[in-house]
C-alpha positions in Angstrom: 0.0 0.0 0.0 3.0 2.5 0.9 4.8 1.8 -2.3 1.7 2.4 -4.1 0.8 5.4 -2.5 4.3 6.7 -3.2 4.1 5.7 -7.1 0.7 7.4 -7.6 2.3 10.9 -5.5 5.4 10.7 -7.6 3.8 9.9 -11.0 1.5 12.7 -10.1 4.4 15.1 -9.3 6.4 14.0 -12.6 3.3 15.1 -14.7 2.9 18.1 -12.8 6.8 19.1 -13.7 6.3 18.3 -17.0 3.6 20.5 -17.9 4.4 23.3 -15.3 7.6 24.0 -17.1 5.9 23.9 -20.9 3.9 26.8 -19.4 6.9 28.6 -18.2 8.5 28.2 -21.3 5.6 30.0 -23.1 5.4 32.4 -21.1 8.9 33.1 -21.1 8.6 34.0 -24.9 6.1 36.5 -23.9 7.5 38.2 -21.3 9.0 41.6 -22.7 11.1 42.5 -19.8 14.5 40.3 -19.7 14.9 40.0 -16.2 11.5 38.8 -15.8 11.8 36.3 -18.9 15.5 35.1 -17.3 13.5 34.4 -14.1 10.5 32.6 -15.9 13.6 30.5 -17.8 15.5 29.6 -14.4 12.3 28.2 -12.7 11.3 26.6 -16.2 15.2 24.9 -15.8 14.5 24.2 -11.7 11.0 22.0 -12.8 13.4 19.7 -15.4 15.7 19.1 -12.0 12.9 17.8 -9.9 11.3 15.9 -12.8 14.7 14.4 -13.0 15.0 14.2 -9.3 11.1 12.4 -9.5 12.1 9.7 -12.2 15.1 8.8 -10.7 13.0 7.7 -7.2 10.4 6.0 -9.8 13.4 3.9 -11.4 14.6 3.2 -7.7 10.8 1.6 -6.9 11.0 -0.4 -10.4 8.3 2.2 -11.9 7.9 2.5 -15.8 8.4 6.2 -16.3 5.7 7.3 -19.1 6.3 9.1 -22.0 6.6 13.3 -22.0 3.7 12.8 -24.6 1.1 11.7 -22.0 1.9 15.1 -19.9 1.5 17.4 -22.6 -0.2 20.8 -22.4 -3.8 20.3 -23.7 -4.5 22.8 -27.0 -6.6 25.0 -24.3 -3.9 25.3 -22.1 -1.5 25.9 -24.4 -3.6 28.4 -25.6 -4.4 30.3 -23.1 -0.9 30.2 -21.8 0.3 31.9 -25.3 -3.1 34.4 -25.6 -3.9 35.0 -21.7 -3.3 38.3 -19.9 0.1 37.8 -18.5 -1.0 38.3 -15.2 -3.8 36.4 -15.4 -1.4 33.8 -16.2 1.1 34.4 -13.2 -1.7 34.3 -10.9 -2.8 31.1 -11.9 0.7 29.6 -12.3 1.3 31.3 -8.6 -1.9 29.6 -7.0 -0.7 26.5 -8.9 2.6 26.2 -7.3 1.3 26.9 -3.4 -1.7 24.0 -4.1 1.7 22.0 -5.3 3.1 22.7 -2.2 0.4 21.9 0.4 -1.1 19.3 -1.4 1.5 17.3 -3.7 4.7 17.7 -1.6 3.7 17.7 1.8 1.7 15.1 2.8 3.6 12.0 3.7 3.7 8.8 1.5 4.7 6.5 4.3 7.6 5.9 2.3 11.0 7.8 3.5 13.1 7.7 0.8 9.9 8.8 -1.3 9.2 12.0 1.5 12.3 12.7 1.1 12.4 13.7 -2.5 9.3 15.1 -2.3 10.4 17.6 0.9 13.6 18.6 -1.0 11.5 19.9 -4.2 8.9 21.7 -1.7 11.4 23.8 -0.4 12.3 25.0 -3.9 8.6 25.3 -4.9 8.2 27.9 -1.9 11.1 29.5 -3.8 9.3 29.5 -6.9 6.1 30.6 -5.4 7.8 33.6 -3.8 9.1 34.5 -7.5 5.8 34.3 -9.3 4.2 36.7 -6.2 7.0 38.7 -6.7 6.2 38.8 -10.6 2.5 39.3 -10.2 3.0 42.3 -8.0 5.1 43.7 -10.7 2.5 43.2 -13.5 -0.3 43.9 -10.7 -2.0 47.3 -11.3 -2.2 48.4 -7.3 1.3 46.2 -6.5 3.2 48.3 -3.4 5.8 50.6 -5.0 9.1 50.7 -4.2 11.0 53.9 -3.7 12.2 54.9 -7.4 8.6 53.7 -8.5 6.6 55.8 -5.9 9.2 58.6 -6.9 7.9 58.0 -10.5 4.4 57.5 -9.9 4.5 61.2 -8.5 5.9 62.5 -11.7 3.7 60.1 -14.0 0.8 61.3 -12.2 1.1 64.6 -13.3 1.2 63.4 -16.9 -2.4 62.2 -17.6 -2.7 61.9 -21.3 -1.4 58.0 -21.7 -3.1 55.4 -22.6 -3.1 52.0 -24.1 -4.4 50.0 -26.6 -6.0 46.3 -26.7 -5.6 42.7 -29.6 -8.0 42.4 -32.1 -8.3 38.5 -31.4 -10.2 39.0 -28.2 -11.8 42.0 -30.0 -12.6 39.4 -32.6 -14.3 37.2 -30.2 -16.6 39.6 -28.4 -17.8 40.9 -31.7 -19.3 37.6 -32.4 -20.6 37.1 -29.2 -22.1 40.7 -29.3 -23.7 39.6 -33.2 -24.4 36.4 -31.6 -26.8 37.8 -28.8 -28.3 40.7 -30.7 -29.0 38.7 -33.3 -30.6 35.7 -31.6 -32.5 38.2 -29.8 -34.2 39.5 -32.7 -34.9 36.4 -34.2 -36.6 34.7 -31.1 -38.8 38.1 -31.0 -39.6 38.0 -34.4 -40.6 34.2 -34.2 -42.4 34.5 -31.4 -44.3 37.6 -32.8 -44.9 36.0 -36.6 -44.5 32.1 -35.6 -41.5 31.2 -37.8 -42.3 33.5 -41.0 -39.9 34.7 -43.8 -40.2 38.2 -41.9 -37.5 36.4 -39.1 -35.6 35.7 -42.7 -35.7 39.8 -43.1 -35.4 41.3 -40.0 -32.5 38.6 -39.3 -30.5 39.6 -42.2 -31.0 43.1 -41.7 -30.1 42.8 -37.9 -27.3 41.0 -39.0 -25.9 43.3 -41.5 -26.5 46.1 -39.5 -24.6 44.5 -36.2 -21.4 43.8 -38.4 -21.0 47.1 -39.8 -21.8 49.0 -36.7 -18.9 46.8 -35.0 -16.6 47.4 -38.1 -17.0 51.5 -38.0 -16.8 51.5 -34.0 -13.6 49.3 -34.2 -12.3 51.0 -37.0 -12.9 54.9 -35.7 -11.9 53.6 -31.6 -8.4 52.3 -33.6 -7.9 55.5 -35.6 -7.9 57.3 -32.3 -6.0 55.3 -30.1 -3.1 56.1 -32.7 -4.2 60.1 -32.6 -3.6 59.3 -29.2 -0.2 58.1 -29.7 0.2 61.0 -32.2 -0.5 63.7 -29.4 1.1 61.7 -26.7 4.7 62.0 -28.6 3.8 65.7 -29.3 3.0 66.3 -25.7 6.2 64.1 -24.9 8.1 66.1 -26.7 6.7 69.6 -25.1 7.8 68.0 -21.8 11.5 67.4 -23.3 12.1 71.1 -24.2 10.0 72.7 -20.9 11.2 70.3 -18.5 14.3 68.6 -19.2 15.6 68.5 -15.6 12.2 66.7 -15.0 12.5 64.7 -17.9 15.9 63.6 -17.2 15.0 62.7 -13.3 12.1 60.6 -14.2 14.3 58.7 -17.0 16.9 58.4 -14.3 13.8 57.0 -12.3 13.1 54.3 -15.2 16.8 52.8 -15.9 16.7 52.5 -11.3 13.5 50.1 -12.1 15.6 48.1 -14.2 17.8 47.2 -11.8 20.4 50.5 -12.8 21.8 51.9 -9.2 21.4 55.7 -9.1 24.8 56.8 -9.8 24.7 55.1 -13.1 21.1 55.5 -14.0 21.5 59.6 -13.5 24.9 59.4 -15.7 23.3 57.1 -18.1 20.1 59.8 -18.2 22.8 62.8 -18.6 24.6 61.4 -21.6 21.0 60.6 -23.5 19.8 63.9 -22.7 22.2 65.9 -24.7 20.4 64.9 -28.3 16.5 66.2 -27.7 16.0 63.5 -30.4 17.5 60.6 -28.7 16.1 61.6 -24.9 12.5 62.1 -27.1 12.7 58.5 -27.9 14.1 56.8 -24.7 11.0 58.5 -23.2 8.3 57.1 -25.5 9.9 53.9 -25.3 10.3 53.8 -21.3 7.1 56.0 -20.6 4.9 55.0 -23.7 6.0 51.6 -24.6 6.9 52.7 -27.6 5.1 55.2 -30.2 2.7 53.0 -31.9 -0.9 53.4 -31.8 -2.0 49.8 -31.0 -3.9 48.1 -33.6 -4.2 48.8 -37.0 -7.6 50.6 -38.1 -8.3 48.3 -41.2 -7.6 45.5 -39.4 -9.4 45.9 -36.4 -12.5 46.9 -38.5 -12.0 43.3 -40.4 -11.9 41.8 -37.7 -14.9 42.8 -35.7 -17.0 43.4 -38.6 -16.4 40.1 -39.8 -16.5 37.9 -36.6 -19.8 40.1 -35.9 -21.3 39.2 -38.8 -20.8 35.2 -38.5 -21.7 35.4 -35.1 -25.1 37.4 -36.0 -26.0 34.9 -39.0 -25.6 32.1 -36.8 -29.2 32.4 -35.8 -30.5 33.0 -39.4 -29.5 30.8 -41.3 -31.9 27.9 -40.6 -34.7 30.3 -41.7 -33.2 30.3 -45.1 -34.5 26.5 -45.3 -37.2 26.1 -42.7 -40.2 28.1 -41.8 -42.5 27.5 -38.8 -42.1 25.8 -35.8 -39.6 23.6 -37.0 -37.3 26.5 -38.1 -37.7 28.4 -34.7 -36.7 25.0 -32.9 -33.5 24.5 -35.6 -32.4 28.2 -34.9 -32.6 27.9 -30.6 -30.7 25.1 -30.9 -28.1 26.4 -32.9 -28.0 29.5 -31.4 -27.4 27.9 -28.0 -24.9 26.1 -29.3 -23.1 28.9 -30.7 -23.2 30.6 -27.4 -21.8 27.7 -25.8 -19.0 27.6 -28.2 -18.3 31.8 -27.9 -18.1 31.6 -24.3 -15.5 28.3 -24.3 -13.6 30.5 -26.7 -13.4 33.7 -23.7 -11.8 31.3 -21.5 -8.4 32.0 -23.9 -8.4 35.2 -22.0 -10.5 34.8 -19.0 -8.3 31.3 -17.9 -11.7 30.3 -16.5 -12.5 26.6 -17.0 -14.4 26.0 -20.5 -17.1 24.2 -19.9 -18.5 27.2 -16.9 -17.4 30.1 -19.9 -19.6 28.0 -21.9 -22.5 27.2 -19.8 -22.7 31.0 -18.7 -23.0 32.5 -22.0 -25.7 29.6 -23.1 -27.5 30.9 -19.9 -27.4 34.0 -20.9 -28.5 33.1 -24.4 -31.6 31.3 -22.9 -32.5 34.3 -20.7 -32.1 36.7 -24.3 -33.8 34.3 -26.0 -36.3 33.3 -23.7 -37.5 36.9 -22.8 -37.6 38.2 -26.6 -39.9 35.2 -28.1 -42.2 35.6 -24.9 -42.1 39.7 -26.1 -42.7 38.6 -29.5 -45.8 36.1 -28.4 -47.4 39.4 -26.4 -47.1 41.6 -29.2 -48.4 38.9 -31.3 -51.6 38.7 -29.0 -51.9 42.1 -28.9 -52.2 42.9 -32.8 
């Protein structure tokens, strides 16, 4: 019984270092900040020591070690490890890595050699945990500022003009939710009201058109002023540069201490860029701004909303283009449903929230749309 309970703990751990370091070394790749990367990378290298540490005890106990295959990140996780907020994802991982250490390294086995293994990679997984708290507070947006970064903040907060800018693909997929439940909305009204006629065909269409390029303008026209925005954010950047260049320089000083650069250095370092206005113009849109781009591209941002809003509102049509009645108000709930189910799985990219809840919760909330417009559409129906 001991050596059985060991095997299970230990095969369990294995799979659990397996995958824990494929997500680290995604989100490695994303991390923009080297320091932070280097620390995703060391604790990405630490997870291949205990694996190694875990397979050797399994080979000691005569255990078949399984394939890296059968431990693979899933398409979801993988997924939302490459797509995810990143500190959605450091939460998660963070949470992940104290259950691993209450749970999967610290209760006993019964088997000493086994314990032992186990106790000795706990330790480091309190390490690890402390780093990913560590990173979350960094990527938090109310994490406890340190000294240079409270100095900063004080400056920054004077300097209320920035903003920043959001991807298309999760654009993408709330414009076909938002087609999805407008659209389904007026159909089941529709139905209700003329029992399945060609006039759900009409209105459907025409809701649906309309949905897709009412999301295509917004998107394009929000994307063509974010990058006004960037426009008058570099202007007003460089205003700052030739009015307040011992300000400017402080507050750059400020950044390169955030990186790590003590203040000696990160003042000199500040000095030397500041003597081209050119040069000290664009360390500060890169440090301050993140650059001087104006997030996503207009056209592209139109396409995709436009576009993913249109599918999502013809969804619910398109069984009236072959059924009328009854039988074509049934084929379209069910479909629609469906479709919401799908939509909401497809949040949980971002959201990290399990798929199947995503995905029940946006077919409730088709039910109640759905439900309450065909009951409206049955009362106006009465009433004429």
């Amino acid at each position: 019984m001991t050596d059985d309970t060991a095997t299970r703990r230990l095969l369990d751990a294995w799979r659990g270092e397996v995958q824990a370091r494929a997500q680290y070394e995604i989100l490695a790749q994303r991390m923009r900040d080297p320091r932070r990367a280097d620390i995703i990378r060391q604790i990405a290298k630490a997870e291949a020591s205990h694996r190694e540490r875990v397979e050797k005890r399994l080979q000691e106990l005569g255990v078949h070690i399984p394939s890296p295959e059968s431990a693979r990140l899933s398409a979801l996780q993988r997924l939302q490890a490459q797509l995810a907020p990143i500190s959605v994802v450091i939460s998660r991982m963070e949470a992940a890595e104290q259950s691993e250490i209450d749970d999967r390294y610290h209760r006993p086995t019964g088997d000493p050699a086994t314990d032992e293994v186990l106790s000795s990679i706990r330790v480091e997984e309190q390490g690890h945990s402390r780093s990913l708290d560590e990173l979350q507070a960094a990527h938090a947006t109310e994490a406890k500022p340190s000294g240079a970064q409270s100095h900063l903040d004080r400056i920054l907060r004077r300097e209320t003009w920035h903003r920043t800018g959001t991807g298309w693909i999760s654009g993408a997929i709330y414009g076909a939710n938002d087609g999805l439940a407008a659209v389904f909305g007026i159909v089941a009204g529709v139905s209700g009201a003329t029992g399945g006629s060609s006039f759900v065909l009409t209105a459907g269409l025409s809701g649906a058109v309309a949905s897709g390029l009412s999301m295509a303008t917004g998107a394009f026209l929000a994307a063509r002023s974010e990058a006004e925005v960037a426009a008058a954010n570099v202007d007003r950047e460089r205003r700052e540069v030739e009015e307040n260049p011992d300000e400017e320089k402080e507050e750059l000083s400020l950044f390169y201490q955030l990186k790590g650069i003590d203040a000696e250095t990160a003042t000199m370092l500040a000095e030397k860029v500041a003597r081209d206005p050119q040069t000290m113009l664009n360390a500060q849109v890169s440090e301050e701004l993140g650059g001087a781009e104006g997030g996503a591209d207009p056209v592209q941002s139109a396409a995709a909303a436009g576009i993913s809003t249109l599918i999502g509102a013809m969804v619910p049509v398109i069984p009236f283009f072959f059924l009328r009645g009854t039988t074509g108000v049934v084929v379209a709930f069910v479909v629609s449903l469906l479709a919401h189910f799908l939509v909401g799985a497809a949040k949980s990219l971002f959201t990290l929230r399990a798929w199947w809840a995503a995905g029940l919760e946006m077919t409730l909330a088709g039910v109640i749309v759905g439900g309450i417009t065909y009951g409206l559409g049955l009362l106006i129906k009465v009433g004429g």
